[in-house]
Structure formats: C-alpha cells, structure tokens
C-alpha positions as CSV (number, residue, x, y, z in Angstrom):
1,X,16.9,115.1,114.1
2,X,15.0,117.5,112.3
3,X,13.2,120.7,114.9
4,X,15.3,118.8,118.2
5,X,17.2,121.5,120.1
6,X,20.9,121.6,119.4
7,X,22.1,123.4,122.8
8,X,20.2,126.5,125.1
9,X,21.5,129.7,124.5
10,X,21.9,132.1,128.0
11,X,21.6,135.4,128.2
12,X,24.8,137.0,130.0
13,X,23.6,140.1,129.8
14,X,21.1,142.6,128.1
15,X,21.5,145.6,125.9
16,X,19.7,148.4,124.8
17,X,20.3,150.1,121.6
18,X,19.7,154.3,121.4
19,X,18.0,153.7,118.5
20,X,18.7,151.2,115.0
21,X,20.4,153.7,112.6
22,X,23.6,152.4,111.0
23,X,26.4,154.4,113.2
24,X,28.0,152.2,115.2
25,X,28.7,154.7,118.0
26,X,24.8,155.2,118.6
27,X,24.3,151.0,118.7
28,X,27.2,150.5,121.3
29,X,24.8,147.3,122.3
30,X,25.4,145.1,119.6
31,X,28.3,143.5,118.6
32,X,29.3,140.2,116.8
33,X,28.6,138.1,120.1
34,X,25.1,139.7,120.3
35,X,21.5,138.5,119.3
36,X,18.6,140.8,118.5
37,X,16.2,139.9,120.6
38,X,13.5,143.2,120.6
39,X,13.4,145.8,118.3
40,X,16.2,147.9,120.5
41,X,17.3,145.1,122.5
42,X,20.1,142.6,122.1
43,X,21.8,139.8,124.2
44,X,25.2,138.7,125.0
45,X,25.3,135.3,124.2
46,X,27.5,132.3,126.3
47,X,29.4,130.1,124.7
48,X,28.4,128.0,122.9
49,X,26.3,130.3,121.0
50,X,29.2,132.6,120.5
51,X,31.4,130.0,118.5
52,X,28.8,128.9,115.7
53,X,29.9,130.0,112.3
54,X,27.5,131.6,109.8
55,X,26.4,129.5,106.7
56,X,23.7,131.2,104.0
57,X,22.7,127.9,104.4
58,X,22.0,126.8,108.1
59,X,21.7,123.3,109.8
60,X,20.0,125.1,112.9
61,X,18.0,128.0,113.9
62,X,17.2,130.0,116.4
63,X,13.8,130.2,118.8
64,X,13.5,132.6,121.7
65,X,13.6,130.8,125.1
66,X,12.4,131.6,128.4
67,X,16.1,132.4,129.8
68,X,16.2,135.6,127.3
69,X,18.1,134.4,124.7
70,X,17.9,131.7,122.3
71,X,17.6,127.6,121.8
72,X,18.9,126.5,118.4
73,X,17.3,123.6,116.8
74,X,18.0,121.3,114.5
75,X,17.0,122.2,110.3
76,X,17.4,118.9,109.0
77,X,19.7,116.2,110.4
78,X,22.9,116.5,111.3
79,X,25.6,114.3,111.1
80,X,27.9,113.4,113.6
81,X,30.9,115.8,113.6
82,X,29.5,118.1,110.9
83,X,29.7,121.3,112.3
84,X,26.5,123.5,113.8
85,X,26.1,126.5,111.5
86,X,23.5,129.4,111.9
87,X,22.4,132.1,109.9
88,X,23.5,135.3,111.0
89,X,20.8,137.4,109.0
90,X,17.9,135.6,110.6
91,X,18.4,137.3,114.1
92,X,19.4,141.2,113.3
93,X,17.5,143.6,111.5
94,X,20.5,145.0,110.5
95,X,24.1,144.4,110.7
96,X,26.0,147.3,111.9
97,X,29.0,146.1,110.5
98,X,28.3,144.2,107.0
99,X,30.6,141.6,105.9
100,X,31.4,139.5,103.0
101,X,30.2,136.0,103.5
102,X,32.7,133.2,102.2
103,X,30.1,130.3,103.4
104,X,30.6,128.9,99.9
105,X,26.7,127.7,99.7
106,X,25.0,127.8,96.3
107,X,22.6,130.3,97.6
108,X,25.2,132.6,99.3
109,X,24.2,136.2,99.2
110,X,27.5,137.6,99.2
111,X,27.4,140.0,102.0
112,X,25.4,139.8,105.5
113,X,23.5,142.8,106.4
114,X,20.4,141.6,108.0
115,X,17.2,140.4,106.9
116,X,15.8,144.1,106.8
C-alpha cells in the first residue's frame, strides 16, 4: 500500500566526501552502493538496498531512518512479484559517474546525474 515501508535500510558503514566536485579521486566515498545522506556524507547500504534497480519512474522512495540510512516506502501499490524500483537521482546531488538510463519509462531522462 501506498506510503507503507517496503524494507529498512542499515548503514554498514559511513563516508565522508573531501568535498562534492566531479573527480572521482577526491569523492573516494561514494560509490554505486552508496546513499547521500549529508551534504559530504554517504552510506554503505546492506542488502537489500544495494540490489534495487533504478526506474525514472519509482514504486518506492527513500526516508532517512534512525539507523543512518534509509526506509523505502511504498509510492503507490505494488503488486505481488513486481519488482521494487527506486530512483537513483532522488538521493545524490550529483552522480560521480553519470549513466545512461535504459528504465524504458515515458518520462525517462536519459541519463542520471543527480537531482542537482
């Protein structure tokens, strides 16, 4: 159902960012299996937060939780077996390493580089 938490995200562990420029040397703590969760701060995620595939057009989001990471919740109902998808752009400011989305939604943007 609609705003019902999906699954409880953990925080593994915590990293800080030198700063949010785009060279990936200088933001050695982010990486594809990372959330933003401060301005220089990101988290590793546990599974299953580290499996759910990106979609321009999301069945859950995120909300910050009291472990340091994240819950996801429920957007609108979804059906049994229809797979969880998140979008990526909601949780970084910018996405070190931009890629071409291949979501196939109508209102695909084409390539992910944060909601900056």
């Amino acid at each position: 159902a609609r705003g019902r938490r999906v699954f409880r995200g953990v925080a593994l562990e915590t990293r800080r960012d030198n700063d949010l420029s785009d060279d990936k040397e200088e933001n050695n703590g982010r990486d594809s299996h990372t959330v933003q969760t401060d301005w220089n701060t990101h988290v590793l995620m546990d599974l299953p937060a580290v499996l759910v595939n990106h979609s321009c057009q999301a069945n859950v989001g995120i909300q910050e939780n009291k472990f340091g990471a994240y819950d996801f919740f429920a957007l609108r109902d979804i059906s049994n077996g229809e797979e969880v998808l998140w979008d990526y752009e909601t949780s970084e400011y910018t996405i070190v390493s931009q890629f071409a989305c291949s979501c196939g939604a109508p209102n695909c943007r084409g390539v992910l580089k944060g909601y900056q």
